[in-house]
N, CA and C of each residue as an Amber inpcrd file, in Angstrom:
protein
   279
 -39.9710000  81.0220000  60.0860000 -40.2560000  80.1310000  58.9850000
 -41.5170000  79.3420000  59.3000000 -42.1730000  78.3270000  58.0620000
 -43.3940000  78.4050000  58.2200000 -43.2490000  76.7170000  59.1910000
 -42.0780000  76.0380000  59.4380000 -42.2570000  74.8500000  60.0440000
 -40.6480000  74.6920000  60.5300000 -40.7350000  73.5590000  61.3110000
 -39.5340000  73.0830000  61.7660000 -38.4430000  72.5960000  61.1720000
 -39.0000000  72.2790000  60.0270000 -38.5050000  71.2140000  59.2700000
 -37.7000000  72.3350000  58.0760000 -38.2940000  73.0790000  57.9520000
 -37.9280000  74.5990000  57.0960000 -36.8350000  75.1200000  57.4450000
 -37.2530000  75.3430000  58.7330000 -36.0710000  75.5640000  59.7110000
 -34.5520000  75.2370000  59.7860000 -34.6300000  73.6380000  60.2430000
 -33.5440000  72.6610000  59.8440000 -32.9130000  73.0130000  58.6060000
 -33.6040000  72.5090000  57.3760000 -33.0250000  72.3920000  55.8100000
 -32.5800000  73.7980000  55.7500000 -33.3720000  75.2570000  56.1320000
 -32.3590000  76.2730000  56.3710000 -30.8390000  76.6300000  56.5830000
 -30.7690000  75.5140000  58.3380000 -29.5940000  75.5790000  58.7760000
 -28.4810000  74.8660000  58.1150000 -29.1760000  73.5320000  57.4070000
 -28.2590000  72.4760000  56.9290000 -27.7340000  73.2870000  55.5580000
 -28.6680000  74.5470000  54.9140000 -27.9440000  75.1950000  53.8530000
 -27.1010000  76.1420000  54.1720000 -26.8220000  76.3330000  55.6410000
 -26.0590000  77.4250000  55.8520000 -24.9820000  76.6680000  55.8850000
 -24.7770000  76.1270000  56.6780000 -23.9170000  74.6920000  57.0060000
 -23.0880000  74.4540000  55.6220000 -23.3230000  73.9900000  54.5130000
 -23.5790000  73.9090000  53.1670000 -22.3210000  75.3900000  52.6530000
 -23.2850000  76.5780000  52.6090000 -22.5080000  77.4580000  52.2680000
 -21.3520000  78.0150000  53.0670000 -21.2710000  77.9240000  54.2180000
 -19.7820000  77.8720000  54.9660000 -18.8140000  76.8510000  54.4920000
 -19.0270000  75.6840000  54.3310000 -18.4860000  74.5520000  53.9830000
 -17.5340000  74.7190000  52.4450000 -18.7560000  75.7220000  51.6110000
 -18.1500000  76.0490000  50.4180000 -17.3530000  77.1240000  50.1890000
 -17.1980000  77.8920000  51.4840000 -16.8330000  79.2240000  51.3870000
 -15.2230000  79.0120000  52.4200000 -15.1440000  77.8480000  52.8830000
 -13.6660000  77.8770000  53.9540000 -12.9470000  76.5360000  53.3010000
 -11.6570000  76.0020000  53.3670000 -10.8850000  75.2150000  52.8350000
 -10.9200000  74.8940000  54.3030000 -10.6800000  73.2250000  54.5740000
  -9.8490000  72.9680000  55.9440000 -11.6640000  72.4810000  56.3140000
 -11.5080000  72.6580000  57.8380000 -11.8740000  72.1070000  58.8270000
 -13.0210000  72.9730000  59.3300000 -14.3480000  72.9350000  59.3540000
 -15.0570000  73.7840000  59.9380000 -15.3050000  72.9990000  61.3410000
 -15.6800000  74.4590000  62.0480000 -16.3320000  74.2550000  63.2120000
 -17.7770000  74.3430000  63.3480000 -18.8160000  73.4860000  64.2270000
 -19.9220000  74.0510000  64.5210000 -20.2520000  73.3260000  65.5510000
 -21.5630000  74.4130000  66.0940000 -21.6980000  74.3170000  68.0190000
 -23.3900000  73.9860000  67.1140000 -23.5550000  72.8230000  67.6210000
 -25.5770000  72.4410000  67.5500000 -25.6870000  73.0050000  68.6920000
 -26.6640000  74.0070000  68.5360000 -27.6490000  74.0210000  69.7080000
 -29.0240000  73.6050000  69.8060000 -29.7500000  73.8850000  70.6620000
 -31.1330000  72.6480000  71.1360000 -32.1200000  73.7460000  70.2880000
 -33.0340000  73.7040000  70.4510000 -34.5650000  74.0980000  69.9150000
 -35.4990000  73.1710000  68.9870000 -36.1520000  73.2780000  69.0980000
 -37.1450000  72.8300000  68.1370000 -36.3570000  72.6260000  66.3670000
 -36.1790000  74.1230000  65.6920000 -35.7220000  74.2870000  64.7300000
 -34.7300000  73.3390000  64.4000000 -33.5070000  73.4700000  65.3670000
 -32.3710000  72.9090000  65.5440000 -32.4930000  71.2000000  65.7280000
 -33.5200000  70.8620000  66.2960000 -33.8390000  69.0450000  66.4950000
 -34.2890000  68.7460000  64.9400000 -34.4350000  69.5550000  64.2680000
 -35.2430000  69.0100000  62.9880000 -33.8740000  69.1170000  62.1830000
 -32.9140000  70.1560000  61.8690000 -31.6830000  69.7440000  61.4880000
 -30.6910000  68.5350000  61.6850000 -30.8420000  68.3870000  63.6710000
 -30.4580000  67.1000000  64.3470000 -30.6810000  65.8060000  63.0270000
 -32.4290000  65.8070000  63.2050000 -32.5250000  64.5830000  62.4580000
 -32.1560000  64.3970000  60.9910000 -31.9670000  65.7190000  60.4060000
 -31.8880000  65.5270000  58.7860000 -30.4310000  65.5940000  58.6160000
 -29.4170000  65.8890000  59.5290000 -27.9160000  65.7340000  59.9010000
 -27.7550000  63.9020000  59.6390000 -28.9620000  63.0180000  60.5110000
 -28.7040000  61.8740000  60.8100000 -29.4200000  61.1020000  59.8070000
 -30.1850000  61.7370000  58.6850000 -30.6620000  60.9160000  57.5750000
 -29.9090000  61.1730000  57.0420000 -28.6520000  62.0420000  56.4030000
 -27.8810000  62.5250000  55.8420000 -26.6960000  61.6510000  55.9790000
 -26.5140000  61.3940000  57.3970000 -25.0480000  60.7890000  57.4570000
 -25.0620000  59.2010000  57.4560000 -26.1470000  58.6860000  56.4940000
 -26.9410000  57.2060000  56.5490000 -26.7170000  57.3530000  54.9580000
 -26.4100000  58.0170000  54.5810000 -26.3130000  57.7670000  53.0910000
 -24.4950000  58.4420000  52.8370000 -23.9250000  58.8110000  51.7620000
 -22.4160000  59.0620000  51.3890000 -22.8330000  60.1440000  50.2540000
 -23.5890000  60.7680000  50.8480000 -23.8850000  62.4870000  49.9310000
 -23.2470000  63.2530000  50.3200000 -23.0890000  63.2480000  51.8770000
 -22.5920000  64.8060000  52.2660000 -20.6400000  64.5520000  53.1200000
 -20.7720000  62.7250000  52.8770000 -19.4700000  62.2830000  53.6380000
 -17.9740000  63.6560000  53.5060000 -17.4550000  64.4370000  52.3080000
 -16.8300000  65.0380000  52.5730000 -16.8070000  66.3450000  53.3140000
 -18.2580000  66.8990000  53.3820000 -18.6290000  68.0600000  54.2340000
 -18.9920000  67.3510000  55.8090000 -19.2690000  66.5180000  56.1550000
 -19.2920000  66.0050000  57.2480000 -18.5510000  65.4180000  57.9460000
 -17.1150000  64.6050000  56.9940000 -15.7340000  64.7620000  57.4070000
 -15.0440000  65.7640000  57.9470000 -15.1680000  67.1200000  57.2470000
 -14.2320000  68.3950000  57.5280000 -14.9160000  68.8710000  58.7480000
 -16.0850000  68.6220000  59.3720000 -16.4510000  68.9740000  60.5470000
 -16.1430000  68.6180000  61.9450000 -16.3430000  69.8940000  62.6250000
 -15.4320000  69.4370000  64.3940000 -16.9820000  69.9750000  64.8570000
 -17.3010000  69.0210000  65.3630000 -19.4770000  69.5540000  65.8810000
 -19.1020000  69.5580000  67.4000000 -19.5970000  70.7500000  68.3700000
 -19.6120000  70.5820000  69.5440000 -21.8140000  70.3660000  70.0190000
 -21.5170000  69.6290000  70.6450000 -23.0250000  70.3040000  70.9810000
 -23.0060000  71.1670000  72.1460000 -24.3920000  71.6490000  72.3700000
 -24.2520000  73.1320000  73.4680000 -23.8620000  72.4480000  74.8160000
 -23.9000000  71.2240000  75.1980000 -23.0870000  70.9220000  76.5710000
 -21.7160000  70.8210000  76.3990000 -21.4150000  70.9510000  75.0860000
 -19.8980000  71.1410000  75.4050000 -19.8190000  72.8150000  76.1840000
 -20.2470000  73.1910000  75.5530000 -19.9050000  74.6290000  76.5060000
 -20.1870000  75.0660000  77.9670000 -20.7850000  73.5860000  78.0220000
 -21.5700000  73.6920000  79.8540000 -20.5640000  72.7650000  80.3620000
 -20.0020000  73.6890000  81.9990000 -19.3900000  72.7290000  82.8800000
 -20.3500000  72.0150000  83.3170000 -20.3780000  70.5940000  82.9190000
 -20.9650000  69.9890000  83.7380000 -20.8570000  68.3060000  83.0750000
 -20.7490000  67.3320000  83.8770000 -20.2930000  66.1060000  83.2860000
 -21.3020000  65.5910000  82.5740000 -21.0980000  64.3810000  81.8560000
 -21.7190000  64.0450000  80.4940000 -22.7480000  62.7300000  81.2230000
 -22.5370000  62.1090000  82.5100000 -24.0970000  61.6990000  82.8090000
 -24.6800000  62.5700000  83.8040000 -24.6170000  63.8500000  83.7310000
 -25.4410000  64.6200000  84.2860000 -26.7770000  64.8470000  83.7360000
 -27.5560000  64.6710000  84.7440000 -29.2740000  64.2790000  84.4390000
 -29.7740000  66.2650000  83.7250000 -29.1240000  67.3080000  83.5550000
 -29.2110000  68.1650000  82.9650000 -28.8300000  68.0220000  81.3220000
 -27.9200000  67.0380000  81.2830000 -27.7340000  66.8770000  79.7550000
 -28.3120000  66.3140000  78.5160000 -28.0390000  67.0620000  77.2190000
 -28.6650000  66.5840000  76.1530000 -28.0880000  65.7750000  75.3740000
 -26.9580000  65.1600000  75.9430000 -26.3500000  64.4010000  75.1000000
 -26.7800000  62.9860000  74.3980000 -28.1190000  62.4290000  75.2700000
 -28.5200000  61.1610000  74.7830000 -29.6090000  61.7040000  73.7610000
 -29.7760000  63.0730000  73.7540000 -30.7460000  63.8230000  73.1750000
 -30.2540000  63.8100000  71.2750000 -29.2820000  64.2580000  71.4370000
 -28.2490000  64.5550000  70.3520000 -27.8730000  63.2400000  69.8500000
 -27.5630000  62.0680000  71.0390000 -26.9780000  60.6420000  69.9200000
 -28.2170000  60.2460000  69.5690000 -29.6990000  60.3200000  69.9550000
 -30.7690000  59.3870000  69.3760000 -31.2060000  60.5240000  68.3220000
 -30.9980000  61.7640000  68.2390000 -31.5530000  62.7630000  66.9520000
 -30.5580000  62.2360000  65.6910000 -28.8790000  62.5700000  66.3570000
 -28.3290000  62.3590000  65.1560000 -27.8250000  60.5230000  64.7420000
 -28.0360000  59.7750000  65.4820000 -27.7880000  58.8020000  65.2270000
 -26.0750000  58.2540000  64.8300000 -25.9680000  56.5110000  65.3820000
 -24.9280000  56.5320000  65.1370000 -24.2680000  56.7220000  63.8020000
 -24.7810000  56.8220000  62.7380000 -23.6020000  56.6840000  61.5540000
 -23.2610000  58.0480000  61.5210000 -23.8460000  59.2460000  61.9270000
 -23.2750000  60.7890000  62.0890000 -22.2990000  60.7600000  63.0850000
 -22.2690000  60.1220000  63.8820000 -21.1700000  59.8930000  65.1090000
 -20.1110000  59.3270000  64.6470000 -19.9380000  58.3090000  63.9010000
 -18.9010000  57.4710000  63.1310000 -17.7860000  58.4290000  61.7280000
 -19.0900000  59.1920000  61.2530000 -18.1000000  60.2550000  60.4270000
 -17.4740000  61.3930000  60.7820000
């Protein structure tokens, strides 16, 4: 795609059409990249407003260190990466 940001609003429509296509509870794993940080942030302008509150309710979000053994102040992790992209009010819903 022709930008990052393209990218993101991509993923956030996939996101979108799963959401419309399953009843219940989705799952999703963020992973890191470029592409993926630009979703990060439009996840966290998103969850600053009450547009997307019932699709962002039904969600169980891992990020990719969940799938890594390894503890959460480990200087390998992206987790402070992920709370300053998505911000707290995405954390709260």
């Amino acid at each position: 795609m022709e930008s990052e940001e393209k990218v993101g609003r991509a993923q956030w429509a996939e996101i979108q059409l799963a959401a419309a296509e399953k009843q219940g509870d989705l799952v999703i794993v963020l992973l890191g990249g470029r592409g993926a940080q630009a979703l990060h942030r439009l996840l966290g302008k998103i969850s600053q407003t009450h547009e997307a509150d019932e699709l962002l309710n039904r969600c169980h979000i891992f990020t990719q260190d969940a799938l890594a053994p390894m503890r959460m102040d480990n200087s390998f992790s992206f987790v402070r990466d992920f709370e300053r992209l998505l911000g707290e009010a995405f954390f709260k819903k």
